[in-house]
N, C-alpha and C positions, 0 to 999 in steps of 0.2 A: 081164403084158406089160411087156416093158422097152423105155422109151423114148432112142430113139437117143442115141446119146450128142454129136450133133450138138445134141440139143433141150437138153443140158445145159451144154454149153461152146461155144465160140464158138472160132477161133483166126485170127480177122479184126486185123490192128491194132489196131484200135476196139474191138473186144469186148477186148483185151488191157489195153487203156488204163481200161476200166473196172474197175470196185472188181468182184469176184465176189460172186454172189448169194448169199445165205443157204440155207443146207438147206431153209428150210421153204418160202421164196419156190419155190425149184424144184420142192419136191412139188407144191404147189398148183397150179403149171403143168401138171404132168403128169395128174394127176387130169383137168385139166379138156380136155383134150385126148382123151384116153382115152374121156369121155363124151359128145364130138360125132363120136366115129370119127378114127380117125387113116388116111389112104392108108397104101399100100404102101410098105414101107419105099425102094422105089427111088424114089420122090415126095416122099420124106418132105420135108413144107413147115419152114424154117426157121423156128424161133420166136424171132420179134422181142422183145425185150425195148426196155424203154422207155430210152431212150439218158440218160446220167447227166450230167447237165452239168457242162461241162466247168470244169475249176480254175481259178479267174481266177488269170491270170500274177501271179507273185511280183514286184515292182519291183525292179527291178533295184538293188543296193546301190550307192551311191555307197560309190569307192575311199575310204579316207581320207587324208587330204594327210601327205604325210610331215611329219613334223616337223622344221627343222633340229635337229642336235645342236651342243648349247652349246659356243660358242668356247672355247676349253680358258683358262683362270684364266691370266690374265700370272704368272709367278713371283715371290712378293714378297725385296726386297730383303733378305736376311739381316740380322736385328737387331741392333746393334751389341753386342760383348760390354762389359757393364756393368763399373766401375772394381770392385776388391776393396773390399768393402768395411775401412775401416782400423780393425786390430786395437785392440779396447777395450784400456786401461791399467787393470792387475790393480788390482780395489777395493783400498783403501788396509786394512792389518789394525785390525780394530777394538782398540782399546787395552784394556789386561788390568783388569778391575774392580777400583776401589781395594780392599785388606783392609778390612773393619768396624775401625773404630776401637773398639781396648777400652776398655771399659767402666768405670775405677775402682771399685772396690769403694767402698762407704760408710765414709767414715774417724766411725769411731766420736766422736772430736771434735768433727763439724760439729752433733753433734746438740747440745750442751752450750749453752746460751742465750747469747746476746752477753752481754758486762758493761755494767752498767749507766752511762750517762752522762748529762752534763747540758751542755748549749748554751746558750751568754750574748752579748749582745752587750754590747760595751764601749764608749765614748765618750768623748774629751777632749780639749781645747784647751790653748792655751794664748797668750797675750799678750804682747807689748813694742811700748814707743814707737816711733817710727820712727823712723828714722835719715837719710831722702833725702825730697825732696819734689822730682816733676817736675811740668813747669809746662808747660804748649801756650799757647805765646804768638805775636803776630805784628804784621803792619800792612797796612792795605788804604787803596788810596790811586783817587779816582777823576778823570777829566779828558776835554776833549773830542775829547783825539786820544790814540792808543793812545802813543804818545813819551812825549807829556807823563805819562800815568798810568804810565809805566813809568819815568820819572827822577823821581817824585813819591813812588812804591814804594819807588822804591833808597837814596834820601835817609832814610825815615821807619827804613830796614830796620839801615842803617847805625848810625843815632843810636840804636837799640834793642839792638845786638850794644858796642854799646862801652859802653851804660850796665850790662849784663851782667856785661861784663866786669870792670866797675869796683867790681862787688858780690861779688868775688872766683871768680867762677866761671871754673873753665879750661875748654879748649879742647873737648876731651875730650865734656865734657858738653853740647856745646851743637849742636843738629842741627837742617839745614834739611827741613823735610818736607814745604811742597810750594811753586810759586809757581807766578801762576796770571794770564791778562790774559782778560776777557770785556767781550765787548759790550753795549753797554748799550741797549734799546729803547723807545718810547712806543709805548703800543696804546690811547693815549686816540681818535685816530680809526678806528679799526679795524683798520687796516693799519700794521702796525710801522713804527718808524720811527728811525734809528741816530740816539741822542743824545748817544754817547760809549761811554770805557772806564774796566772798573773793572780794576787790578791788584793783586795780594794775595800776600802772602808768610807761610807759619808755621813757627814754630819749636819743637823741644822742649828743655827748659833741666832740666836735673837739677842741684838744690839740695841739698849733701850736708852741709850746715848747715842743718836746719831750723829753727833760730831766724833764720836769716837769707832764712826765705822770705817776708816780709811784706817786708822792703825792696827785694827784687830785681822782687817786682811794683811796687812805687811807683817805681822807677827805669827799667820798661817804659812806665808810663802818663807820666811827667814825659819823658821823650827823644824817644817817635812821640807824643806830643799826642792830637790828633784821630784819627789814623790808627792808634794801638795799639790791641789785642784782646788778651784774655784768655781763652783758651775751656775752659782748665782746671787744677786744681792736685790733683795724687795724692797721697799719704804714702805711702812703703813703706820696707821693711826691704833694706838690701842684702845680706844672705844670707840666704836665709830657712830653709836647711836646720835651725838649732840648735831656731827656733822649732817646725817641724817634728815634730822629734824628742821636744821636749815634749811635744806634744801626743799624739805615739804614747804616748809612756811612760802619759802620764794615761788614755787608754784602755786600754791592759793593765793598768793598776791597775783600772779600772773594771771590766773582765768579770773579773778573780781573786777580787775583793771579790764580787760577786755570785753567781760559780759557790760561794763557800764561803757564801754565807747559805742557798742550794738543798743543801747538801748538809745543814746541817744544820738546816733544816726538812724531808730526807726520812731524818732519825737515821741518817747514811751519814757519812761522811769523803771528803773531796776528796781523790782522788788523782790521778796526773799526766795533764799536758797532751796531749792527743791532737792536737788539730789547730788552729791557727791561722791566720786570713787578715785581711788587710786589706779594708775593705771600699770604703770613702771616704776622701778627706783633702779639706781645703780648701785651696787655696793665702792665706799670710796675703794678710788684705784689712783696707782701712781702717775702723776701727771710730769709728760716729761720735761726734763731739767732747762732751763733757762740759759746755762752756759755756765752760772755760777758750780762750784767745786768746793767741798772741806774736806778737811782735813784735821788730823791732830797733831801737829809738827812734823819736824822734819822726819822724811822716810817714809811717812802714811800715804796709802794708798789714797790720790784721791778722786771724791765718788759727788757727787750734785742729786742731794734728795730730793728735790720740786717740790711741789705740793700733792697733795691729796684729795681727791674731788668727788664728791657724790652726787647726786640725779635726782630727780622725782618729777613723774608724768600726773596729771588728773583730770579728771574731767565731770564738769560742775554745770548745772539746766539751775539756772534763774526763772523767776515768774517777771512778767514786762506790766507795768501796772496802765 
């Protein structure tokens, strides 16, 4: 028996809207119909099926908000076009590598030993009397106003220049070297105290007669008295280049003598001068006095000129043959 086909489908709204049943869900309905009797097909009672509940509504979507579109980017100002940059200056050429400096060959001569030499030094002086004597003389005169010590100076300096002169010294020779006016002070209570002035005058007197240098000092001290000074007496030689010259020669004798005693204590022969130098000389200086004493009569100061002595050092390389 086949059951209606009302008892299988439905085509109500509602039966539409539901999910359709399963094959096996409808057998089992029909079966069990079939076994309590079914009426007449013109009866046939609709089979209700158990209503499927319904779908809970979907929520409704919220729209979503438009979104504004981005205000369109301002245009940027065109970058300014940058300067050229200014053309480098061509590197300078590097300059052309010097040539190698050649080389000399070995001169076959340099190998050959030096010659043999010998190195002396030599030494010698030599002496004379003197011929001038300068004298540092003067006058110092003191008082308790600067006036009076200065016409008391002038007086003493005066009487001192004409007794000079009277011991035949000329003009020439006779030089002022300094004058001088200072104040005089007491510091016995602590604090200075002006007690006066001293003024001073000196002279230097070249005596080109040295026998007549002990009178012209006793004719310094007898004309400024009190107020003459003496502060010194030289000897020397007025040229003293000849003396000089001696004295070299006696040193070139001295290292010739020597280099030939070296030569032949090394069984050699001196042969010629290779190099000669000066090393030293002395300028003549006063050699002191012997004990002897002049004068020029009676009353004269007297003074022992000695001699006068000059130097020379050298040093001289001979070849040894």
């Amino acid at each position: 028996m086949t059951a209606p086909a009302s008892l299988l489908t439905s085509d109500t709204p509602e039966d539409r809207s539901r999910m359709p049943l399963s094959r096996r869900s409808v057998a089992a309905a029909v079966v069990c119909l079939l076994a309590v009797g079914v009426p007449a097909l013109g009866a046939a009672p609709v089979l209700a099926l158990p209503a499927r509940p319904a779908a809970a509504p979907r929520p409704a979507q919220a729209e979503p908000t438009p979104v504004p579109e981005p205000a369109p980017a301002p245009e940027s100002a065109p970058a300014p076009e940058s300067a050229p940059a200014p053309e480098s200056a061509p590197a300078p050429e590097s300059a052309p590598a010097p040539e190698p400096t050649p080389v000399p060959a070995p001169d076959p001569a340099s190998s050959v030993p030096a010659p043999a030499t010998v190195t002396v030094t030599g030494e010698g002086s030599a002496s004379a009397p003197p011929d001038l004597a300068v004298v540092g003389a003067g006058v110092e005169t003191s008082a308790k106003t600067s006036q009076s010590a200065l016409d008391a100076q002038n007086q003493a300096a005066a009487a001192l220049l004409a007794a000079v002169r009277a011991q035949g010294v000329a003009e020439r020779d006779i030089h002022t070297r300094s004058v001088t006016l200072t104040p005089l002070h007491d510091y016995t209570d602590g604090a200075p105290r002006l007690t006066g002035y001293q003024a001073a005058q000196s002279f230097t007197v070249t005596v080109r007669e040295v026998v007549r240098t002990g009178a012209v000092l006793q004719a310094v001290t007898d004309a400024a008295g009190a107020a003459a000074r003496v502060d010194s007496v030289v000897f020397d030689v007025s040229d003293p280049a000849p003396l000089q010259a001696r004295a070299r020669e006696a040193a070139h004798a001295d290292a010739h003598a020597k280099a030939e005693q070296y030569a032949r204590l090394s069984g050699r022969h001196l042969g010629a001068l290779v190099s000669l130098s000066e090393d030293a000389s002395s300028y003549p200086r006063p050699v002191p006095p012997s004990g002897e004493t002049s004068g020029a009569g009676t009353g004269a100061v007297p003074v022992a000129p000695g001699e006068i002595r000059a130097g020379a050092t050298v040093t001289a390389v001979y070849a040894l043959d």
